[in-house]
C-alpha positions in Angstrom: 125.7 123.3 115.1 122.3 121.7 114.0 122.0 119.8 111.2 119.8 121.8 108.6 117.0 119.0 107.1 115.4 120.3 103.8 111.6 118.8 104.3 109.0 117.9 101.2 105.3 117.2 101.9 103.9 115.5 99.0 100.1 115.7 100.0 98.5 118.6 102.4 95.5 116.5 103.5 95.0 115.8 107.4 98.1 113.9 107.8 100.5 116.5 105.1 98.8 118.9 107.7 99.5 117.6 110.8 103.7 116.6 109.8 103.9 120.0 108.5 103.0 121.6 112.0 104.9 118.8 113.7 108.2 120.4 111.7 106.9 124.1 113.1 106.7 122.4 116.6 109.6 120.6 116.9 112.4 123.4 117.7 109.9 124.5 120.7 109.4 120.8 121.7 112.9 119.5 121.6 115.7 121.9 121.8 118.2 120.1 122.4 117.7 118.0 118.6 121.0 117.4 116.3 118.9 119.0 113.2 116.7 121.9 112.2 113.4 121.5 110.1 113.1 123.2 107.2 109.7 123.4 105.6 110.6 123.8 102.0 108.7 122.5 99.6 104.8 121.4 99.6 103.4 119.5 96.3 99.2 119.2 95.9 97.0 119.8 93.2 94.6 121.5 94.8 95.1 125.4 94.5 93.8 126.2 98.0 95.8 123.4 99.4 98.8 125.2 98.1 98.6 128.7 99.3 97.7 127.3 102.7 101.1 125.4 102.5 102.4 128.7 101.4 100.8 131.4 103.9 99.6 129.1 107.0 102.4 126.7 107.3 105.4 128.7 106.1 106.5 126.4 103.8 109.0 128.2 101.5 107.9 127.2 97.9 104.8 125.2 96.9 104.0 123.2 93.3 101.6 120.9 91.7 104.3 118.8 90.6 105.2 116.1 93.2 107.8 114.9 91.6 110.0 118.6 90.8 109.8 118.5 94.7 111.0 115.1 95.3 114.0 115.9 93.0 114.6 119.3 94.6 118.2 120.0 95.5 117.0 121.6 98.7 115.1 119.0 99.6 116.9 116.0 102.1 113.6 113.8 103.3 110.3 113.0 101.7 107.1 113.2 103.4 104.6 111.1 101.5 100.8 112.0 103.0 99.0 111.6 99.7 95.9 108.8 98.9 97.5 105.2 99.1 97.9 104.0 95.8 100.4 107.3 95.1 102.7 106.2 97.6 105.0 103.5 95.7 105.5 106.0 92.9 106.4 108.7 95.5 108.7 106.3 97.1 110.0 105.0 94.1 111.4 108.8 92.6 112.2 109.7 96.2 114.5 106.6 96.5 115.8 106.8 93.3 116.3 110.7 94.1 118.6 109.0 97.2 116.7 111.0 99.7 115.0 109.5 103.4 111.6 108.8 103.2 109.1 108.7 105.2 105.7 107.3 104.1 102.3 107.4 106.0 101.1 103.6 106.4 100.2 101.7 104.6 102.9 102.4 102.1 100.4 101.5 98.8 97.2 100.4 98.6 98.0 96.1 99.2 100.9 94.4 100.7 102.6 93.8 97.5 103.0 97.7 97.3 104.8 98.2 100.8 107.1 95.3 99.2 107.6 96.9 96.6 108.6 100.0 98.4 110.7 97.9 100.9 113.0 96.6 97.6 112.9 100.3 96.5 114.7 102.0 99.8 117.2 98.7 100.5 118.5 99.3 96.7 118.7 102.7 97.0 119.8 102.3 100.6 118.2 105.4 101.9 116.2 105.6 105.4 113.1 104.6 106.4 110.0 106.2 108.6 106.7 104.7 108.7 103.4 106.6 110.2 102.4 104.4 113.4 102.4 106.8 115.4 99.9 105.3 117.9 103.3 103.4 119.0 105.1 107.0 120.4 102.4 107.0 123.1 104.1 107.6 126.4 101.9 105.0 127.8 102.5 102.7 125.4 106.3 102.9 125.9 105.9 102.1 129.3 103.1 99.2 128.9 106.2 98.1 126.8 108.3 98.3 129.5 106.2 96.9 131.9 105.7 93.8 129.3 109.7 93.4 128.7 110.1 93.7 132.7 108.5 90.8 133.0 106.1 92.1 135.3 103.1 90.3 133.6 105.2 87.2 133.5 104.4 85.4 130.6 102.3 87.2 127.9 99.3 84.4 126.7 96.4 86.9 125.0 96.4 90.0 123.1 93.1 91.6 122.0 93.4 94.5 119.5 90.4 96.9 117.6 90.5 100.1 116.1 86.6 100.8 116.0 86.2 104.3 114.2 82.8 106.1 113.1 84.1 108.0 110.2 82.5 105.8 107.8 79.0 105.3 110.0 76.8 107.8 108.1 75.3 105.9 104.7 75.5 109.7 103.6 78.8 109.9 104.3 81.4 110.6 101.0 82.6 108.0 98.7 85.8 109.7 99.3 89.3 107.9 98.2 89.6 105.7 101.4 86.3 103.8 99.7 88.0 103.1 96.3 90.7 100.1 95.6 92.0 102.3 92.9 93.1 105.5 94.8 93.1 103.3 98.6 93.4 99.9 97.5 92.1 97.7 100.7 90.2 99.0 103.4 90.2 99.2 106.8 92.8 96.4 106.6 95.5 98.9 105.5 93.7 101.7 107.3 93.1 101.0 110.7 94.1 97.3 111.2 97.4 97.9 110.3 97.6 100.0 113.4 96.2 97.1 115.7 98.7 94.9 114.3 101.7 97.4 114.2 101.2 97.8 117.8 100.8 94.2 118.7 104.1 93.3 117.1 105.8 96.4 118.8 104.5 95.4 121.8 104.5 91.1 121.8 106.2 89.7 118.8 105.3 88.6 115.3 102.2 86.7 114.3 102.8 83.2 113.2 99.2 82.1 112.0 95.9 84.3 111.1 92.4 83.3 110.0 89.7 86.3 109.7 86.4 87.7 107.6 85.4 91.0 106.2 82.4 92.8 105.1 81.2 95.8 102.9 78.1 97.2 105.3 77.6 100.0 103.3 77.8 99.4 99.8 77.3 102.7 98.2 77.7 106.5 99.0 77.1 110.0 97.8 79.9 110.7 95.5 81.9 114.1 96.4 83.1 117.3 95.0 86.7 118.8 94.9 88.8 117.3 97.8 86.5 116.4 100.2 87.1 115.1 103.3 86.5 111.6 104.7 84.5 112.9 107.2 82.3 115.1 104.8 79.1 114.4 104.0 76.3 114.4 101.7 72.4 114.1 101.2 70.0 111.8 99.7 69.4 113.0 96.5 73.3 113.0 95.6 74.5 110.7 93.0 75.9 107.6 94.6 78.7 105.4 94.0 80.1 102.0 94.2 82.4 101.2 97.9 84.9 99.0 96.5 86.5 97.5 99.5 86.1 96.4 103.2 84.5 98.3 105.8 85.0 95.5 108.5 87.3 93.3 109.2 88.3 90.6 112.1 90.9 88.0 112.6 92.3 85.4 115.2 95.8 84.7 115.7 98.7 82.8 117.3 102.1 84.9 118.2 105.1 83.4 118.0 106.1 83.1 121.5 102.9 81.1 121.6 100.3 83.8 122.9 96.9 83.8 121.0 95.1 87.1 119.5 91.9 88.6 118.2 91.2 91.9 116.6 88.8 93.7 114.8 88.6 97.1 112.9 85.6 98.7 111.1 85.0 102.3 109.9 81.1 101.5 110.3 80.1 100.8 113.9 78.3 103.4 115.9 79.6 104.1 119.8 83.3 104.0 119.8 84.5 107.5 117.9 88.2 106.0 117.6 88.9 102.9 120.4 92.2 101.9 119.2 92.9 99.8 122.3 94.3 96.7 123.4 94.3 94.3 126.2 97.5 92.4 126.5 97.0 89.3 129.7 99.7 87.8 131.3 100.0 84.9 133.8 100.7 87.4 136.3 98.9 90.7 135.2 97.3 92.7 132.7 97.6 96.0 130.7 94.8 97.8 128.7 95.4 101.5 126.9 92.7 103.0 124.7 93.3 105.9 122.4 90.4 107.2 123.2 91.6 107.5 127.0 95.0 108.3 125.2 96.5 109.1 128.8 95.8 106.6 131.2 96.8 102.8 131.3 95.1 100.5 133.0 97.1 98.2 135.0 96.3 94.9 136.9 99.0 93.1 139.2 98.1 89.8 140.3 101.3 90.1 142.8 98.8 91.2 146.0 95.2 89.2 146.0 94.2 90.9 148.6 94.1 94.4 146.8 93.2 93.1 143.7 91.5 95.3 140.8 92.7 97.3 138.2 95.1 100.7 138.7 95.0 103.9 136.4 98.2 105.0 135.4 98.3 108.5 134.5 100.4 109.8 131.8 103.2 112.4 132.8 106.8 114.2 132.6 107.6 110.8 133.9 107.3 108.9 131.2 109.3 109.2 127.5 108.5 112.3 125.7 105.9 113.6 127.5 107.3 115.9 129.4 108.5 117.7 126.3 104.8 119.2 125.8 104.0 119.3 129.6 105.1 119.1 133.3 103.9 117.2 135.9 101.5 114.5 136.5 98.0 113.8 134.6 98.0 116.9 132.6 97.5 115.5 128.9 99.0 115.3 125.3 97.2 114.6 122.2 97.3 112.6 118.6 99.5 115.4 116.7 102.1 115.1 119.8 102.1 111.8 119.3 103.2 112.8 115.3 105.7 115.7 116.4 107.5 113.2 118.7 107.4 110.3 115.6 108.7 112.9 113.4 111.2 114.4 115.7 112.3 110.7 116.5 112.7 110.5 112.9 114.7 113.6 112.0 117.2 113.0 114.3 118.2 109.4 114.0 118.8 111.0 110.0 120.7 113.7 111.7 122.7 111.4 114.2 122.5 108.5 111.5 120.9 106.0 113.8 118.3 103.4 112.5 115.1 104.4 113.1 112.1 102.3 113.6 108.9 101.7 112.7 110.5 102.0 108.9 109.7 100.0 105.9 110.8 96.9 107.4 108.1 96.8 110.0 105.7 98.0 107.3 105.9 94.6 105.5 105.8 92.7 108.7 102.5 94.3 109.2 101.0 94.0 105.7 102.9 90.1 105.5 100.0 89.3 108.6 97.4 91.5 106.3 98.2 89.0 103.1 97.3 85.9 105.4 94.1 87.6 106.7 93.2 88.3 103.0 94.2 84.8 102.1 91.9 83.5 104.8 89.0 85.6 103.4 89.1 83.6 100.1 90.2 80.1 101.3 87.7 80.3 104.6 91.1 78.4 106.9 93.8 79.2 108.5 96.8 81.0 106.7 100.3 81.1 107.8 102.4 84.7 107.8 105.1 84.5 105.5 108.0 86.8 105.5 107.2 88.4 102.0 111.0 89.5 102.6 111.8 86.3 101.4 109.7 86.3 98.2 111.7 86.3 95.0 
């Protein structure tokens, strides 16, 4: 007998839209799950937003009130997708409401937000589920595996971007991701955070961070209704102030001694979304690219003779992927990626295991974006505190 799991998706922008088809997709991805999703309940403002919720995703009742659907008796986990700076009050009536929660990243719009939330959910002791779902790549599973096997010996760089262009047209929108009120930071909490949440899933925690930042388009057209991100518009709008960073870079040390750099922008033209690493070794090398989402490139310095890098294709060999399709080199894609988060998710509520990436990882991650932002105002190096620890 499955466990039934009432769902709430407070938000139907791209991410509210891509968890509520990752519900639909689960009973035909993983049969064999302890739980069935139940889409019940989808809050936006937005009118049109709603009766899609209603008549394209199935979901059973839809409201502008996010927070009748956060208390709903129906309802047993929160999905919060909406603009950044809504997230701690989401979190906040969704904890106090003792249901699971599980928050797109950043969880708020700065780091003492997600600690915020943190304090929330260990009071109210309910479950956790942050959105890095770049970290349920098969691939990356195994470049894990390969790192924990000690088949790269020991780790001593990581290198880490998320180069996006969906902020590279001057024209386009001064949407919410450009305003500290409704986003708070910028690509910091956007896109960063994913460099950084995979480089601590995959190496360890940074220790020590120093980094810059830079506005490189300091105004835009201002938009209508809910536009997208990725909407545009012409040069005789109105414009409007950008209010936080489009760029941003940092060097690190990891604990276990290994030394980092990353960057992230929303600005640069050529990479469409290279969220990649490199992660060197005294013994070999690994680099994954989102962009090339199914192949990992792989150098073993065990044979000098054949040296070079090897492809590694994704397949039904490797965790999850098999779930969407058999066989060798035949490919998945960013919302399976969600659906097998999600799914991971549901069922460690349904089986009552801990799941991670939750709210504790979150503040790891936004602890190393504090440094960086500390190191933007004092021009030095900043040390990562564990904001855990912070009365």
């Amino acid at each position: 007998m499955k466990r039934p799991l009432g769902i709430a998706v407070l938000g139907l922008g791209w991410m509210g839209q891509a968890h509520s088809r990752s519900a639909r997709r689960i009973p035909m991805h993983f049969p064999d799950r302890s739980y069935d999703p139940r889409l019940v309940v989808c809050a936006d403002p937005d009118p049109g937003r709603r009766a899609a919720a209603s008549d394209d995703f199935g979901f059973s009742r839809v409201t502008d009130d996010w927070r009748s659907a956060v208390t709903a008796d129906d309802v047993d986990v929160v999905f919060v997708t909406a603009p950044n700076m809504l997230h701690l009050p989401m979190i906040e009536a969704a904890c106090a409401a003792g249901k699971a929660v599980f928050s797109e990243k950043p969880i708020g719009g700065t780091p003492d937000h997600a600690l915020r939330a943190w304090r929330m959910a260990q009071e109210a002791g309910v479950p956790t589920g942050v959105g890095y779902c770049y970290l349920w790549s098969p691939l990356v599973l195994h470049a894990r595996h390969l790192i924990q096997s000690g088949a790269l010996g020991e780790i001593v760089h990581y290198k880490g971007c998320f180069l996006s262009m969906y902020g590279s047209d001057p024209l386009g929108l001064l949407t919410w991701r450009f305003m500290m009120d409704q986003a708070g930071y910028g690509v910091s909490s956007d896109i960063l955070s994913h460099s950084v949440a995979l480089a601590q899933f995959l190496i360890g925690e940074v220790s020590e961070v120093v980094g810059m930042a830079r506005t490189t388009i300091p105004q835009r057209p201002l938009p209508s209704g809910n536009a997208s991100h990725y909407g545009t518009g012409s040069p005789s709008d109105p414009v409007g102030e950008v209010e936080n960073e489009d760029f941003a870079s940092m060097l690190c040390s990891f604990d276990n001694g290994a030394t980092g750099t990353f960057e992230a922008s929303r600005t640069i033209v050529g990479p469409e979304s290279r969220n990649a690493f490199e992660v060197y070794g005294t013994r070999g090398s690994l680099s994954w690219d989102h962009e090339r989402i199914n192949e990992l490139r792989y150098y073993s310095g065990s044979d000098p003779t054949n040296s070079g890098y090897t492809t590694i294709f994704g397949g039904d060999r490797f965790p999850f992927h098999g779930a969407f399709v058999p066989g060798k080199a035949n490919s998945i894609g960013f919302e399976d990626l969600v659906t097998i988060q999600d799914h991971s998710f549901l069922e460690s509520l349904a089986t009552g295991e801990q799941f991670s990436p939750g709210f504790d990882e979150a503040v790891a991650v936004v602890g190393v974006q504090q440094a960086l932002i500390d190191s933007w105002a004092s021009r030095s190096w900043q040390r990562v505190s564990d904001l855990r620890s912070n009365p």
